[in-house]
Residue frames relative to the residue before (quaternion, step in Angstrom):
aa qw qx qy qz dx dy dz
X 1.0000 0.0000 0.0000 0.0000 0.00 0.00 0.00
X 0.2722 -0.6549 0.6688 0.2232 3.58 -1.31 0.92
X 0.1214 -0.6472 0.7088 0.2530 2.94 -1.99 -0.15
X 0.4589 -0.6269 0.6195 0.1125 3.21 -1.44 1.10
X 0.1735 -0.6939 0.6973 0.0458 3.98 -1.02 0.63
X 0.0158 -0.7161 0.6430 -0.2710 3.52 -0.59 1.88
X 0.3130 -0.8130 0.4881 -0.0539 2.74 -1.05 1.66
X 0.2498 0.8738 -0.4168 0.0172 3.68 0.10 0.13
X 0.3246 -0.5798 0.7259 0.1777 3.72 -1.33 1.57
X 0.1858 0.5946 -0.7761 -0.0981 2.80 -1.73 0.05
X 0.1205 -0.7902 0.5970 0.0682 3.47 -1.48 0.99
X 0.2806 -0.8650 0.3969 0.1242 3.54 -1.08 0.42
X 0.3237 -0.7767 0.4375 0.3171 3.72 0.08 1.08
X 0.3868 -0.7946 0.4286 0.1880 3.56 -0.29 1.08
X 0.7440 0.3114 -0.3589 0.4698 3.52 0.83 -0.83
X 0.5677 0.4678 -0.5805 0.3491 4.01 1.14 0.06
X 0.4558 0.4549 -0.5238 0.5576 4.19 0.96 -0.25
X 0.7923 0.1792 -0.4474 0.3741 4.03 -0.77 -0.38
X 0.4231 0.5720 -0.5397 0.4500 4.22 1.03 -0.12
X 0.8888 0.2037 -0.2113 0.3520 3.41 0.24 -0.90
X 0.3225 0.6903 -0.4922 0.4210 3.30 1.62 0.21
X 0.5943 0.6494 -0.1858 0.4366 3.41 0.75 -1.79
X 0.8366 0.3574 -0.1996 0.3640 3.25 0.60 -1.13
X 0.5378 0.6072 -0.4041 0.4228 3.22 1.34 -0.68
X 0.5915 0.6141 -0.2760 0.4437 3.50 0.77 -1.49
X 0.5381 0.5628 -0.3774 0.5013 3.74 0.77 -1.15
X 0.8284 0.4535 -0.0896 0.3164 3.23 -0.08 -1.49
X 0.6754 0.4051 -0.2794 0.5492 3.28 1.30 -0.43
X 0.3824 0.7271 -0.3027 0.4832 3.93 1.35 -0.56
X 0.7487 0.2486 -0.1169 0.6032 3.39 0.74 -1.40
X 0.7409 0.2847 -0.4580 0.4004 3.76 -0.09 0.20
X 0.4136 0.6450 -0.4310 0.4765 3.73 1.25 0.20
X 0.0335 0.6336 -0.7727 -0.0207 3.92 -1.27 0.62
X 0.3099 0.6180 -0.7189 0.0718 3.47 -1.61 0.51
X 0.0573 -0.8117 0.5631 -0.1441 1.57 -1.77 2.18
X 0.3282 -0.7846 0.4838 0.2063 3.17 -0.42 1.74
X 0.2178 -0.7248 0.6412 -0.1270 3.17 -1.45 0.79
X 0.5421 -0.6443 0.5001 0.2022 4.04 -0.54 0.41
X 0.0721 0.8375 -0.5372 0.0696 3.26 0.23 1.00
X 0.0610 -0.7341 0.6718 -0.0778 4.29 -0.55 1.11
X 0.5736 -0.6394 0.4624 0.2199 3.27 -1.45 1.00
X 0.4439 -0.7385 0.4663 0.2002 3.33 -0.97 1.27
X 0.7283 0.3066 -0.2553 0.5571 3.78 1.18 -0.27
X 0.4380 -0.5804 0.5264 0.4407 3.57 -1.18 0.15
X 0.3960 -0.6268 0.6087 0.2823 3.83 -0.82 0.61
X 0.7662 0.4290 -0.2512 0.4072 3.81 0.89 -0.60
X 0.7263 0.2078 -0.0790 0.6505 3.86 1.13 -0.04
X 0.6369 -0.6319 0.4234 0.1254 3.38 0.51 -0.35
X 0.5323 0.5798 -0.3270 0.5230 3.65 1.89 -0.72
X 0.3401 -0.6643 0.6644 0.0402 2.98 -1.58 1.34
X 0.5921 -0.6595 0.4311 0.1691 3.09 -1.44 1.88
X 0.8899 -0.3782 0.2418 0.0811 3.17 -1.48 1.43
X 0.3419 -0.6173 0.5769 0.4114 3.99 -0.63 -0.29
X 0.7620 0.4535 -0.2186 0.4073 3.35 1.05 -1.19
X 0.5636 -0.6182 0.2201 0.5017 3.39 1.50 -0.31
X 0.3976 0.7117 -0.3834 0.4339 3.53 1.33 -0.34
X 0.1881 -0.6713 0.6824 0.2199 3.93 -1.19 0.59
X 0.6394 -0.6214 0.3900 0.2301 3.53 -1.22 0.73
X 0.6750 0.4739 -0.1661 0.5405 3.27 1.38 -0.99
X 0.2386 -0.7641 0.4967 0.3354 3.95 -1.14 -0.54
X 0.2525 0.6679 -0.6686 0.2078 3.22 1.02 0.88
């Protein structure tokens, strides 16, 4: 077996990586949804009683 010695330059155009950096982000922004939403504990941390159908805990801790 031979071996071959291969040089290799390679440069990189910096503002076409942050163009398409930019763009990726763009593109991902818009297939993203978040949705915030009120979120309250479903048990009482002080008795144990689990929250309601109607939303209302039984207890008044």
């Amino acid at each position: 077996m031979s071996e071959i010695a291969v040089s290799v330059s390679v440069s990189v155009d910096q503002s076409a990586v942050d163009a398409a950096t930019s763009q990726f982000e763009a593109d991902v922004l818009k297939s993203v949804r978040v949705t915030v939403g009120r979120t309250v504990p479903s048990v009482c941390i002080g008795c144990g009683a689990v929250r309601q159908s109607n939303g209302e805990m039984p207890c008044d801790h």
